[in-house]
C-alpha positions in Angstrom: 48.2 108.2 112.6 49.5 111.5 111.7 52.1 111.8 108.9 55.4 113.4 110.2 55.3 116.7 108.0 51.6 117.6 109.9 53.0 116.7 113.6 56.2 119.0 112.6 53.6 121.5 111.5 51.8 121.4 114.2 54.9 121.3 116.9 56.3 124.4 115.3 53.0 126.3 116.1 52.7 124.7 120.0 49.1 123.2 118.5 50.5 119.7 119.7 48.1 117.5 122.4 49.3 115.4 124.6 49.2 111.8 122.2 50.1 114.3 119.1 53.3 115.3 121.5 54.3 111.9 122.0 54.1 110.7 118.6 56.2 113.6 117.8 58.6 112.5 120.2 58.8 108.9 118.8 60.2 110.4 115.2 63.6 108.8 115.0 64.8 112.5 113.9 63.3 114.3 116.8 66.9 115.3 118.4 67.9 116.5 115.2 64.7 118.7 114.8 65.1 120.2 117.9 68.6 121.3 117.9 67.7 122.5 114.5 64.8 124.5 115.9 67.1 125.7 118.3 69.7 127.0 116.4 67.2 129.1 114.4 65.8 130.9 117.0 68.5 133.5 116.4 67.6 134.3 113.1 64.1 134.9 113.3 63.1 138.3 112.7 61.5 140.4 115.8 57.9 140.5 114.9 57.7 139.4 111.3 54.0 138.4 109.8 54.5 136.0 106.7 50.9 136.8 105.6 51.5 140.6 105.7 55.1 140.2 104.0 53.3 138.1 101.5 50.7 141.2 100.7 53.4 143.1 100.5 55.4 142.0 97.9 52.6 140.5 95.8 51.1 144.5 96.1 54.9 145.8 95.0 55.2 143.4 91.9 52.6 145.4 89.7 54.5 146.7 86.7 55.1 150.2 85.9 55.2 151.8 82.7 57.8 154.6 82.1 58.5 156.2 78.9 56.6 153.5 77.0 58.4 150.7 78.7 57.5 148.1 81.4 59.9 148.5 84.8 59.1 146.0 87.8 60.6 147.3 91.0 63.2 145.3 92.2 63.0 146.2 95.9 60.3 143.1 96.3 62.9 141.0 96.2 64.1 141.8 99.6 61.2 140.3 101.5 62.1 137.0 99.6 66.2 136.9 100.0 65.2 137.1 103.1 63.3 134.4 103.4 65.8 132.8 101.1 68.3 133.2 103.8 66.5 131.3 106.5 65.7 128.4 104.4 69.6 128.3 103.3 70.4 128.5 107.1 67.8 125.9 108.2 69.3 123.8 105.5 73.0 123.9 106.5 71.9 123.2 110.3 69.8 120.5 109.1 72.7 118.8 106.8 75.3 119.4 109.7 73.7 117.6 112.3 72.6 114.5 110.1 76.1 113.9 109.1 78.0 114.6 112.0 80.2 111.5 112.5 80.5 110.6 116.5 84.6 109.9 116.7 86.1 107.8 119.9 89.6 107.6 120.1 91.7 105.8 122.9 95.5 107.3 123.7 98.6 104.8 124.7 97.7 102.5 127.4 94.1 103.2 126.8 91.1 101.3 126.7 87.5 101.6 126.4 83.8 100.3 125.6 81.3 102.0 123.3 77.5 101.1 123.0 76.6 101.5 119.4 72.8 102.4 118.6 71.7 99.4 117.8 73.0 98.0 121.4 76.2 96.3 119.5 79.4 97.0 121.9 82.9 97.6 120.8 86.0 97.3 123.0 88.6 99.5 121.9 92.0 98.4 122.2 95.1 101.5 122.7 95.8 104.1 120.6 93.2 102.8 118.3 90.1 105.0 116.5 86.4 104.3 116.1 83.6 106.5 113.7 80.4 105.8 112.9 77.2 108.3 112.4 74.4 107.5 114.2 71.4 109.1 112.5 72.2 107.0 109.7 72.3 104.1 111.7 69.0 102.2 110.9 69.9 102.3 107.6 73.7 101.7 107.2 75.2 99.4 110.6 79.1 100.8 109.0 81.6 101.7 111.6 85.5 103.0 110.4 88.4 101.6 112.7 91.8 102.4 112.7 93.4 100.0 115.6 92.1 97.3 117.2 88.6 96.6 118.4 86.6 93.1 119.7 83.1 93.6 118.2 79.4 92.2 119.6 77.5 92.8 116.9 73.4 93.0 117.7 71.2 90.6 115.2 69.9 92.5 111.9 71.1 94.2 109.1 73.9 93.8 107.6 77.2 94.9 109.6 80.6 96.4 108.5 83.8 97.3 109.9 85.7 99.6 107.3 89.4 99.6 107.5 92.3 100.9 105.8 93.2 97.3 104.6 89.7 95.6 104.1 86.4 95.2 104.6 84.7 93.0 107.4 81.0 92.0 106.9 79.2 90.0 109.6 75.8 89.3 110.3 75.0 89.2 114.1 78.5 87.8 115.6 81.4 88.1 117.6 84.9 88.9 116.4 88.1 91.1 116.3 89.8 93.2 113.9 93.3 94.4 114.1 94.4 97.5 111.3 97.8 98.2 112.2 100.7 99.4 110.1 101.2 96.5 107.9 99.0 94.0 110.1 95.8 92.9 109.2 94.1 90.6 111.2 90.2 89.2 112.0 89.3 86.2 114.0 85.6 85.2 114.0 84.3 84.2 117.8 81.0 83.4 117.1 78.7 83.6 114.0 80.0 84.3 110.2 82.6 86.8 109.3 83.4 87.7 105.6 86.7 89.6 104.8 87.0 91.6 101.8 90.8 91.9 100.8 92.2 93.1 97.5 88.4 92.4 96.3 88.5 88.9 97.7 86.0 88.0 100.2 86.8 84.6 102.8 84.5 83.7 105.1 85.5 82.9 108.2 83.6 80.4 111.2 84.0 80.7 114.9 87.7 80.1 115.3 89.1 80.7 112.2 91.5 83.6 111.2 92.4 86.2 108.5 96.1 87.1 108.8 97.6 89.7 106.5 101.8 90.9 107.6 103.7 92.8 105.2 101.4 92.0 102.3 101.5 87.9 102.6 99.1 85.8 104.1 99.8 84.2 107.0 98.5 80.5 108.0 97.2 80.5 111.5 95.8 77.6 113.9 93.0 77.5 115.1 91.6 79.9 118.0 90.0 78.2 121.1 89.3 81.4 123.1 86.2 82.5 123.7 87.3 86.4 123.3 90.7 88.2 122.5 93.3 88.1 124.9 93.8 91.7 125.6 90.2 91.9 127.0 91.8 90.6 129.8 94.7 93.0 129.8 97.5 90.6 128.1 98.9 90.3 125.1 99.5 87.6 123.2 101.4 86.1 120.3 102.3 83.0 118.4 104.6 82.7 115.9 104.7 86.9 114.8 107.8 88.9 114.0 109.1 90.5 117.2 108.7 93.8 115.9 104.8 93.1 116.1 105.5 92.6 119.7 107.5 95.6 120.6 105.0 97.6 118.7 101.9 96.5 120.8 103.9 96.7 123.4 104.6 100.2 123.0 100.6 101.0 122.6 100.3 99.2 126.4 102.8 101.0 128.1 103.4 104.2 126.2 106.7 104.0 126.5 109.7 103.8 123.3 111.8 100.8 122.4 115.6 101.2 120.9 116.9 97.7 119.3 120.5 97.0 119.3 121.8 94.2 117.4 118.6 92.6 117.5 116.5 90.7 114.6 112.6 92.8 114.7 112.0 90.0 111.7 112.8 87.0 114.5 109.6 84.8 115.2 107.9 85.3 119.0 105.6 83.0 120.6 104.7 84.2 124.2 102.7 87.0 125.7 102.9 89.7 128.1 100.7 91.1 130.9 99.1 95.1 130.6 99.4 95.7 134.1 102.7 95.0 135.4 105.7 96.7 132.9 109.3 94.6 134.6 106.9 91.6 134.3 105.6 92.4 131.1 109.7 93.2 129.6 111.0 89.8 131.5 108.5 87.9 129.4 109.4 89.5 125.7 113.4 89.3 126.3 114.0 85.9 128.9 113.0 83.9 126.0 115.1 85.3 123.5 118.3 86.1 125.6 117.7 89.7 125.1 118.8 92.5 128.1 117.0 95.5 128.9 117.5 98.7 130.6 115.3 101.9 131.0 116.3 105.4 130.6 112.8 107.5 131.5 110.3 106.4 128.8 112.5 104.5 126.4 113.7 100.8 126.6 116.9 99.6 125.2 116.8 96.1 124.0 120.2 94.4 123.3 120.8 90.9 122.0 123.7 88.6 122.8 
């Protein structure tokens, strides 16, 4: 088969037949090579013969000898900045599209599903961020998060989910991860999940759970759900400081709580629906006595 620097050769001349044009077509950087191609076009010279340019120069170089000394001309050297210049150009494109992170970000009360290239899908929770690159895909499966996302990780190489707090290594699985301001949470599905805190790594098996709030570990039970809650558009909470629930509740609604006389610290076990908001504040106040009223987009909570 022909090696990838002859069938790039060969493309940028149109010398390509038709099997030479597929197998060009099947390099994993072809998009790259053709935006790259692209963007180049406008800084070719009109007309310009690399093998006359090249007799040229070498016919300019010969030294000269004035008053007993040797001078080289230096206006050779314009032929070759010039060349210079394209190179540095095709070399910027180049490096530009190869790193160019893809960034998905979801707003308040905003959800969404992205196909990674490996066919792994994410399920972005609200206000929540997602980056990965995918030319360097095959060779590093790392994806940043800032939020909350349910991953289905695709079988092979090893797979990470870098966060602000830790580090979450699986190997073909299911699970979720939640980086929120002082909230760290990961609960394994399906498969093997190892989470790196602080330089510690646990492993965790389908239904266990990773709980970090305010910097202290936090003993869950086990989970028996096949997938996260708020897949289904409801949240939901066992034993977490109210403020936790106020704050995803926030995210869901887009909307802006005010506490009066109320403890955020108090322990909530409940949850509350994403599609329905006077359900969804009955069923964060009834069972803790607390009274609500609405002025526009801001919710004031009072406790007894």
């Amino acid at each position: 088969m022909m090696n990838r620097e002859t069938l790039i050769s060969k493309w940028l001349n149109n010398d390509l037949n038709d099997q030479e044009l597929q197998a060009f077509k099947n390099l994993e950087d072809y998009d790259d090579l053709v935006r790259l191609n692209s963007g180049l076009q406008a800084f070719k010279a009109d007309d310009y013969d690399t093998s006359k340019e090249l007799e040229n120069v070498l016919s300019k170089i010969t030294p000269t000898v004035i008053g007993g000394k040797t001078q080289t001309p230096t206006h050779w050297l314009k032929p070759f900045l010039r060349i210079a210049a394209v190179l540095a150009i095709c070399f910027s494109v180049y490096y530009y599209t190869t790193t160019l992170d893809t960034k998905i970000t979801t707003d308040l009360a905003q959800k969404t599903t992205i196909a990674l290239p490996d066919a792994s899908s994410v399920f972005l929770n609200a206000k929540s961020l997602l980056v990965f690159n995918k030319n360097h895909w095959k060779k590093d499966r790392d994806v940043e998060l800032e939020g909350e996302a349910f991953f289905k990780v695709a079988k092979g190489s090893s797979f990470k989910v870098i966060t602000k707090s830790g580090t979450v290594t699986v190997y073909g699985t299911q699970f979720n991860v939640k980086q929120r301001d002082n909230h760290f949470e990961v609960i394994c599905y399906e498969g093997l999940v190892g989470v790196t805190y602080k330089s510690k790594e646990t492993k965790l098996k389908p239904g266990d759970s990773f709980l970090i709030i305010d910097g202290k570990t936090i003993a869950k039970e086990k989970e028996n759900r096949s997938t996260p809650s708020w897949l289904n558009n409801e949240s939901t909470f066992k034993s977490l400081p109210y403020k936790t629930v106020i704050a995803e509740f926030e995210r869901q609604y887009s909307v802006d709580f005010t506490l009066i006389n109320i403890d955020s610290t108090q322990l909530f076990t409940g949850s509350f629906t994403h599609d329905n908001l006077e359900i969804a504040l009955k069923s964060i106040t009834l069972p803790l006595h607390v009274t609500y009223s609405k002025t526009n987009d801001t919710i004031i909570l009072k406790g007894e």
